[in-house]
C-alpha positions in Angstrom: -87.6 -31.9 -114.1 -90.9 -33.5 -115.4 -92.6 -30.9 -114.3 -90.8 -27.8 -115.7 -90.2 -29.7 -119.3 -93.9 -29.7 -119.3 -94.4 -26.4 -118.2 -92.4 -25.5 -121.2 -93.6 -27.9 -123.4 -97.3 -26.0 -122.9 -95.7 -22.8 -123.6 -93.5 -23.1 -126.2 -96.0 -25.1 -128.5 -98.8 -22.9 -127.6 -96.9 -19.8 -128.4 -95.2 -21.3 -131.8 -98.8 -21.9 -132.8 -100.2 -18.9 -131.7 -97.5 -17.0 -133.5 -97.6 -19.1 -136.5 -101.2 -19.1 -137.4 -101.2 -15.2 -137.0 -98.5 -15.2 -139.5 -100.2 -17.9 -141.7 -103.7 -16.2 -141.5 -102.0 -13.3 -143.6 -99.1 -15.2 -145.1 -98.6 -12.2 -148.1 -98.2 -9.7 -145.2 -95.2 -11.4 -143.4 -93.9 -12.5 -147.2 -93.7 -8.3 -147.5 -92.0 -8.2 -144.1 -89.0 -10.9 -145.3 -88.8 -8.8 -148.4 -87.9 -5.9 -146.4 -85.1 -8.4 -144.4 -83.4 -9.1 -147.6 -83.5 -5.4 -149.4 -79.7 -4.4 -149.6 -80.0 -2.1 -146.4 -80.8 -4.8 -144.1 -79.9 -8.4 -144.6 -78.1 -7.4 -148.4 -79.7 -10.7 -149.8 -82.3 -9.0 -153.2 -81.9 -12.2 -154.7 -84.1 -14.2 -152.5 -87.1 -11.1 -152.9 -88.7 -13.2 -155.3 -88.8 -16.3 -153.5 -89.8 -14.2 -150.6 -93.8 -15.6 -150.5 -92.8 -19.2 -150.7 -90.1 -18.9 -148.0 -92.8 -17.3 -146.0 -95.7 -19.6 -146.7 -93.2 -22.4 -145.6 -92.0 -21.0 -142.2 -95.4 -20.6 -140.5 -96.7 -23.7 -141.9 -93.6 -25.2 -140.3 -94.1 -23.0 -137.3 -97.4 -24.2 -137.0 -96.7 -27.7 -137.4 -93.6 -27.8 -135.1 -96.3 -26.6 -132.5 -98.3 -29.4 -132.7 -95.8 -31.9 -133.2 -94.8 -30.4 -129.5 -97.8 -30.8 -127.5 -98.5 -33.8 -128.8 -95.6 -35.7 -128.2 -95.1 -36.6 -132.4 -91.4 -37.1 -132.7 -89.7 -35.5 -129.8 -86.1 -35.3 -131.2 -87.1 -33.9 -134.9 -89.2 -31.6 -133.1 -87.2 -30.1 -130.6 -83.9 -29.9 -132.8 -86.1 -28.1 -135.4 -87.4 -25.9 -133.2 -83.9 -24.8 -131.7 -82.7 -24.3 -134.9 -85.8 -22.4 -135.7 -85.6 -19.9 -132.5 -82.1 -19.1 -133.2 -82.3 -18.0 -136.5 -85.6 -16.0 -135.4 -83.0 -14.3 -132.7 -80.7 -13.5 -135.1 -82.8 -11.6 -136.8 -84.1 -9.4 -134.3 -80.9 -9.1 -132.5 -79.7 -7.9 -136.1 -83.0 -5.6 -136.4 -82.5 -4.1 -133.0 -78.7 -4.2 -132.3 -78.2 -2.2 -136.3 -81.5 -0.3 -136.2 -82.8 -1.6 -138.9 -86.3 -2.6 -139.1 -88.9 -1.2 -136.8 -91.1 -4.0 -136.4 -90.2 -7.7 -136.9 -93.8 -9.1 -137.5 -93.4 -11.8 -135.0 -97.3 -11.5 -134.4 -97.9 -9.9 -137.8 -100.4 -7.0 -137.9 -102.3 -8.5 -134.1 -99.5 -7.1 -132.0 -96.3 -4.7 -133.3 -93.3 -5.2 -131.0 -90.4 -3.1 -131.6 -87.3 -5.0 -132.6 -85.9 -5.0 -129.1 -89.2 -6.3 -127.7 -89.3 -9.0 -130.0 -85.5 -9.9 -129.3 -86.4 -10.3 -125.5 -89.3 -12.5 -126.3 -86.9 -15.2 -128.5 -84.4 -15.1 -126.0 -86.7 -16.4 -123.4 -87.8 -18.4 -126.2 -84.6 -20.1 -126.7 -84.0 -20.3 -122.8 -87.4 -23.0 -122.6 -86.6 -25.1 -125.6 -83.4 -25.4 -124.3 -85.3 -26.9 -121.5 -86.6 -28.9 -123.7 -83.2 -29.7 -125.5 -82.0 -31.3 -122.8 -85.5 -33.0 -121.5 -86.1 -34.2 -124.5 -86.3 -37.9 -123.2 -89.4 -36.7 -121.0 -91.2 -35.4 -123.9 -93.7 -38.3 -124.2 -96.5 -38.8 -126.8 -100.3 -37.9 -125.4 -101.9 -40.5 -127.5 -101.1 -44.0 -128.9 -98.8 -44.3 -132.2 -101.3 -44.2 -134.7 -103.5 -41.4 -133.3 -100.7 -39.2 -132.6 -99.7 -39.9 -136.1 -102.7 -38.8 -137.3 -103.2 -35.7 -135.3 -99.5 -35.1 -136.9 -100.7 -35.2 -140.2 -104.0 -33.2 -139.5 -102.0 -30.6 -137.9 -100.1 -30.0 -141.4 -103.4 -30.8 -143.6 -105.3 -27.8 -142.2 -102.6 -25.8 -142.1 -101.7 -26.3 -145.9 -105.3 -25.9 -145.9 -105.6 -23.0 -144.8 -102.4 -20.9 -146.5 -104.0 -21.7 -149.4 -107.2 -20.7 -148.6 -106.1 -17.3 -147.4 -103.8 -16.6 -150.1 -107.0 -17.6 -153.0 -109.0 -15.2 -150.8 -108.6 -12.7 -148.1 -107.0 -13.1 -144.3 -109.5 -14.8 -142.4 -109.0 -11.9 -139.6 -107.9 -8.3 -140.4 -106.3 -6.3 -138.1 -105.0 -4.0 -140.3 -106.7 -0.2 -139.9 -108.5 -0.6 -143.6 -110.7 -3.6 -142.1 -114.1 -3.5 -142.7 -115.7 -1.3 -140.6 -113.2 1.5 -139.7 -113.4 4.7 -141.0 -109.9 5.4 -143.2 -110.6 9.3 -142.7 -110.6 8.8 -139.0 -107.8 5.9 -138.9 -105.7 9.2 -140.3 -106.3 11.2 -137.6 -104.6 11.7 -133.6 -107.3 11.6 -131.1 -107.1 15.1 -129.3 -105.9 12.9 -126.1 -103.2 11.2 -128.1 -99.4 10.8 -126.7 -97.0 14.3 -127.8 -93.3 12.9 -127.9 -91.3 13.6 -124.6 -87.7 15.3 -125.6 -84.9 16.2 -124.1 -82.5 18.7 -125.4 -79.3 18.8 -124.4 -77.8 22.5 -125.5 -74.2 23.0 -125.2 -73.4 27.5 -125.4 -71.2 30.2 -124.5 -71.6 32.2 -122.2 -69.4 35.4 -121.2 -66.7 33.2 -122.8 -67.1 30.3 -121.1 -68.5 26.9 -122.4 -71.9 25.7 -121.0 -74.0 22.7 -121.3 -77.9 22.6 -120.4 -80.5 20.3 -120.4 -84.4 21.2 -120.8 -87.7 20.0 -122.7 -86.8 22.6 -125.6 -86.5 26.0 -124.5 -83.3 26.4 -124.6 -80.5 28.9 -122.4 -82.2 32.4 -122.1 -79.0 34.1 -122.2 -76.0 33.0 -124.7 -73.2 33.9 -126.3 -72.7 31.3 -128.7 -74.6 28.1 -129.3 -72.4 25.5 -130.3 -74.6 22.2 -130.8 -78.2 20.9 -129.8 -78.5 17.5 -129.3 -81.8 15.5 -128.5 -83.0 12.4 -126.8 -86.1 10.7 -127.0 -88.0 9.7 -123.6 -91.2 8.7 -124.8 -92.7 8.4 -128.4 -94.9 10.1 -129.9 -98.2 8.2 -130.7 -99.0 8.0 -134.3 -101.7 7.7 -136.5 -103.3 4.3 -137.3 -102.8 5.2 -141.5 -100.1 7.7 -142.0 -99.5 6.9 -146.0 -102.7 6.6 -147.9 -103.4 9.3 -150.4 -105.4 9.3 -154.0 -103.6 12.1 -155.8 -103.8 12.7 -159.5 -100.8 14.8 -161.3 -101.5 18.0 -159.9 -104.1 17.7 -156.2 -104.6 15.6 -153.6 -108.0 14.2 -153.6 -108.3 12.4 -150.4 -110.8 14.2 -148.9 -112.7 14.6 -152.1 -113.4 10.5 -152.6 -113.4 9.6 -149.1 -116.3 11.4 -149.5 -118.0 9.9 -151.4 -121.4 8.3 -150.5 -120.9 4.7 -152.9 -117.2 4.5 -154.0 -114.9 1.5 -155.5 -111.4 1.8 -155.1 -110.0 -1.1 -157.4 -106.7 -1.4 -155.8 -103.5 -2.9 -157.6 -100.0 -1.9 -155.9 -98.4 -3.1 -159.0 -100.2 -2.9 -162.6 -97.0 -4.4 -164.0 -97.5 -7.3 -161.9 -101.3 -7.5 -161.7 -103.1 -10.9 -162.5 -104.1 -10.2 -166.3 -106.4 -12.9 -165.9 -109.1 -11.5 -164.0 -109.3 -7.9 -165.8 -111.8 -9.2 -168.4 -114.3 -10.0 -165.1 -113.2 -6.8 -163.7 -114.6 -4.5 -166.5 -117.8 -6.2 -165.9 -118.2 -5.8 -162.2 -116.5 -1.8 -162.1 -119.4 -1.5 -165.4 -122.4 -3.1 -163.1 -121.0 -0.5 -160.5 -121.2 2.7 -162.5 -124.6 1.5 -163.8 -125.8 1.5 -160.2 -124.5 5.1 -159.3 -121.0 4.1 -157.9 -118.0 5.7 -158.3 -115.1 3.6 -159.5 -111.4 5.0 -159.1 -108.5 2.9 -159.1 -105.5 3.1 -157.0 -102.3 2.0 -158.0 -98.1 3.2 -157.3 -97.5 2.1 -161.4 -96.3 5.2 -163.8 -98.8 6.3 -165.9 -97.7 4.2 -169.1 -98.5 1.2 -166.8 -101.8 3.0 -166.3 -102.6 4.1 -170.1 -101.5 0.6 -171.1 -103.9 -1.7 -168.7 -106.9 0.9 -169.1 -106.8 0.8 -173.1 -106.2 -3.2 -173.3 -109.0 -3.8 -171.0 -111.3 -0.8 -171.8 -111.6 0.1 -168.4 -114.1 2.8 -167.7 -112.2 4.6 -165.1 -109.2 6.6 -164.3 -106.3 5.2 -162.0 -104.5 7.7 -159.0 -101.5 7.6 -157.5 -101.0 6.2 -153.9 -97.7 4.6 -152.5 -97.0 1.3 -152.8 -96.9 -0.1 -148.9 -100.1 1.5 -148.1 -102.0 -0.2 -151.2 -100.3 -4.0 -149.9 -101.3 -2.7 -146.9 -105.3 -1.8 -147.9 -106.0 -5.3 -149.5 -104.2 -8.4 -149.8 -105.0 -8.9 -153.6 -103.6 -7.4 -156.5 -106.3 -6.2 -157.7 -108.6 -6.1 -154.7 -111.8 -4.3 -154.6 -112.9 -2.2 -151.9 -116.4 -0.9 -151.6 -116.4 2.7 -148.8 -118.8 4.7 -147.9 -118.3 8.6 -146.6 -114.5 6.7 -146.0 -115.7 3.6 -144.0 -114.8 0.2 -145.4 -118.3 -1.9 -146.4 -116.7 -4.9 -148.5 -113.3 -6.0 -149.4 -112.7 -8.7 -151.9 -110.5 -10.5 -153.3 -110.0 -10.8 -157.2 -110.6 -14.3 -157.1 -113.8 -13.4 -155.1 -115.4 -9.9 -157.2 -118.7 -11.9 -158.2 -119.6 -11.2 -154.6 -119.2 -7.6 -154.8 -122.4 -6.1 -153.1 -123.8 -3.0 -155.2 
């Protein structure tokens, strides 16, 4: 019995931390992934969309933390009830994702690894099978250390953790493993490899025939001879592979411009998902470094989902000295963590991204 609530011990903290600093190195990312939980067609709870960053900010820092607390022994009942609770409401929600079809990816592992809701469900029910172990074994779950160090290492744990939420959130993710990360190619990230996966389907064709009802099943060709065809129906086997970016776009009213500024030898894309929610206080900094940029030969765009009296409004006020397209709003909080952000491209590939907090360090 020692043995096994050790073996689970190792697993279950290491995973819990594993998971929870992904999560916590791109805290805004999984706050956008809860948002989509409570939106009316999923969980039905809008009213808890604004609160959505702090909830999320406070779950992997409490992931992370109930980690520690694990493998080194820091209060073994607090720990092991928090993390049961924990688990199950983390099963509930992918049973609820998978079982009602409702979100494609639960962002257990963020942007580092996309399991499909049933995948995800699977991995927090043997979750909740090993801290059940632990449940039960709690009495064998002994501190590593002394008292005072393992207080210590406690408090450390949530220190740097706090530590680094902030950090990330003031800045940029530490590590990006989204497909606009510096050094990939946005043009390219659009695009299928000519090797790439084609989706697998089976059609299922139900027909007449010299009166009489049929029913066949190929890969989409269909009955060669037919009276009558009275329904298709289809079934996946395997799925199609998909591009890396599938929604980024700089359109103006009337073309698409994609291709036009990716490119572009020196380009800024000043990215704000939101000019109605944009932080006002950095704008006046902003006009300075998008000036120093078209001084140097750059050219500055910006990129936004707003309506164009959101547009007109901030460019007047601010005397901005360039003109804002239209791209949708998931892609842009999925392009830079920052509203604004600043990202510098060249022929399409990313060079720089920075943070508002951070535009003094824009390379030009």
């Amino acid at each position: 019995m020692k043995f096994i609530i050790n073996i689970s011990r190792i697993l279950v903290g290491a995973l819990f931390i594993f998971s929870g600093f992904i999560k916590l190195n791109d805290p805004l990312g999984f706050s956008y992934k809860l948002q989509e939980f409570f939106t009316p067609d999923v969980l039905n709870l809008p009213f808890l969309e604004p609160y959505a960053l702090g909830i999320a900010v406070f779950v992997v820092i409490f992931e992370v933390v109930l980690g520690v607390f694990l493998l080194i022994g820091y209060k073994p009942k607090f720990t092991v009830w928090s993390l049961l609770l924990m688990i199950v409401f983390f099963t509930f929600l992918t049973f609820y994702a998978w079982y009602f079809d409702k979100v494609k990816d639960c962002g257990c592992f963020g942007d580092f690894l996309k399991l499909k809701p049933v995948e995800s469900f699977i991995k927090d029910v043997i979750l909740l099978v090993f801290i059940l172990i632990l449940f039960f074994g709690v009495t064998y779950i002994k501190p590593l250390f002394g008292k005072l160090p393992t207080t210590v290492l406690a408090l450390l744990g949530f220190i740097i953790s706090l530590w680094f939420g902030y950090h990330v959130l003031m800045h940029l993710p530490l590590i990006d493993f989204r497909a606009y990360k510096v050094g990939d190619n946005i043009k390219e990230n659009m695009l299928l490899p000519a090797d790439a996966q084609k989706a697998v389907i089976d059609y299922h064709w139900t027909y007449t025939l010299n009166g009489k009802e049929e029913e066949l099943t190929d890969r989409g060709s269909g009955p060669t001879k037919y009276d009558k065809i009275i329904k298709v129906e289809t079934t996946i086997i395997e799925e199609a592979d998909i591009p890396k970016i599938q929604d980024f776009s700089i359109e103006s009213d009337d073309e698409d411009l994609t291709d036009y500024f990716l490119s572009e030898d020196k380009l800024i894309m000043v990215v704000s998902y939101s000019l109605e929610h944009i932080d006002r206080n950095c704008l006046t900094e902003l006009k300075k470094v998008t000036d120093e940029a078209i001084r140097k030969g750059y050219t500055v765009i910006g990129l936004t989902a707003s309506g164009e009296d959101a547009k007109k409004s901030i460019k007047e006020t601010y005397k901005l000295d360039f003109d804002f397209y239209l791209c949708d709003e998931k892609a842009l909080k999925t392009v830079v963590r920052s509203n604004p952000g600043i990202v510098k491209l060249s022929k399409g590939t990313v060079i720089q991204k920075l943070h508002y907090n951070d535009m003094d360090d824009l390379e030009l």
